[in-house]
N, C-alpha and C positions, 0 to 999 in steps of 0.2 A: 791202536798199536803204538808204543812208546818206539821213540828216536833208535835205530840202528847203524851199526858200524862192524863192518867182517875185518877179524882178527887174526893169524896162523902163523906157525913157525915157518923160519930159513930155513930149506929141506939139508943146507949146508951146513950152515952157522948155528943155528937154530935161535935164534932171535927172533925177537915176537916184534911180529911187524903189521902194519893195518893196510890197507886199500885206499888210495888216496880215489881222487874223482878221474884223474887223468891214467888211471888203470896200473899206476907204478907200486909198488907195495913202499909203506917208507919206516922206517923204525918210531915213528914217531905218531901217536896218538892226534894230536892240532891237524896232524897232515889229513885225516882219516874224511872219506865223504862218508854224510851223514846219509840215511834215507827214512821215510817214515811210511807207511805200507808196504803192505805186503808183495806189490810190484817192485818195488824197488829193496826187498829185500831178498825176493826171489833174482832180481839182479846181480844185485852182491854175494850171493849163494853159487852162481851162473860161475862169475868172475873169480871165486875159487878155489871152486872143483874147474875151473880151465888152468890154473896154478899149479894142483897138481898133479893133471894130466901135463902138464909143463915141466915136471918135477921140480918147479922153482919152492913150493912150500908144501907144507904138512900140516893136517888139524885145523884145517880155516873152519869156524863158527862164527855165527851175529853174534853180536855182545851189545847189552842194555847197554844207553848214554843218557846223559843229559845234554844238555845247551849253556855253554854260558860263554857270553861273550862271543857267541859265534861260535864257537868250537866244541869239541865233544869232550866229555869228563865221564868216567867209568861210573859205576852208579855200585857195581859189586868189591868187595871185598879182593877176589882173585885179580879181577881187571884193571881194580887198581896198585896191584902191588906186579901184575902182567907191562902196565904200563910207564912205571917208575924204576922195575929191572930188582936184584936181591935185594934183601929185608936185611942182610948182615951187614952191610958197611957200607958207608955212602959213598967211599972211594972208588967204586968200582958199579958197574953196570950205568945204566942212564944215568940214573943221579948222580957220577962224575961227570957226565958232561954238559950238566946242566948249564940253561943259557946257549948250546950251540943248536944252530940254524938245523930248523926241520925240511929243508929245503935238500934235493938231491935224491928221488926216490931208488926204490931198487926192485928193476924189472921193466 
């Protein structure tokens, strides 16, 4: 089983946000725990569908990663452009606020 990471929209906002280790969801991918079986992917599946019995998010799924550097890096097409925010301008979504702290999760 290749590297996983649960993914799901703000049931608010709807910002795509990941599951960090310490159960806070964060908008930011770096933040995401990684898992690699199926126990700990059945984990992160656990974690949320308890999210949106929370109604904190919507649409939480695993999503393929790699490793680098320690950190997780989308491997699909969708994931990576789910991760980096709109494809039309760089002023707006994540990629303006690139360089700011992944730190501060939500939830």
């Amino acid at each position: 089983m290749s590297l996983k990471v649960i993914t799901a929209n703000l049931l608010r906002e709807g910002d795509v946000v990941y599951l960090a280790a310490d159960g806070t969801w964060s908008l930011w991918l770096d933040d995401a725990e990684m898992v690699d079986g199926a126990d700990g992917a059945a984990r992160l599946e656990a974690a949320g569908e308890k999210a949106v019995t929370g109604l904190l998010v919507i649409g939480p799924y695993l999503m393929d990663v790699t490793e680098e550097a320690g950190r997780p890096k989308p491997i699909g097409t969708r994931e990576k452009i789910r991760a980096k925010g709109p494809t039309t301008h760089l002023n707006f979504g994540k990629q303006a606020m690139h360089g700011a702290s992944g730190a501060g999760g939500i939830g």
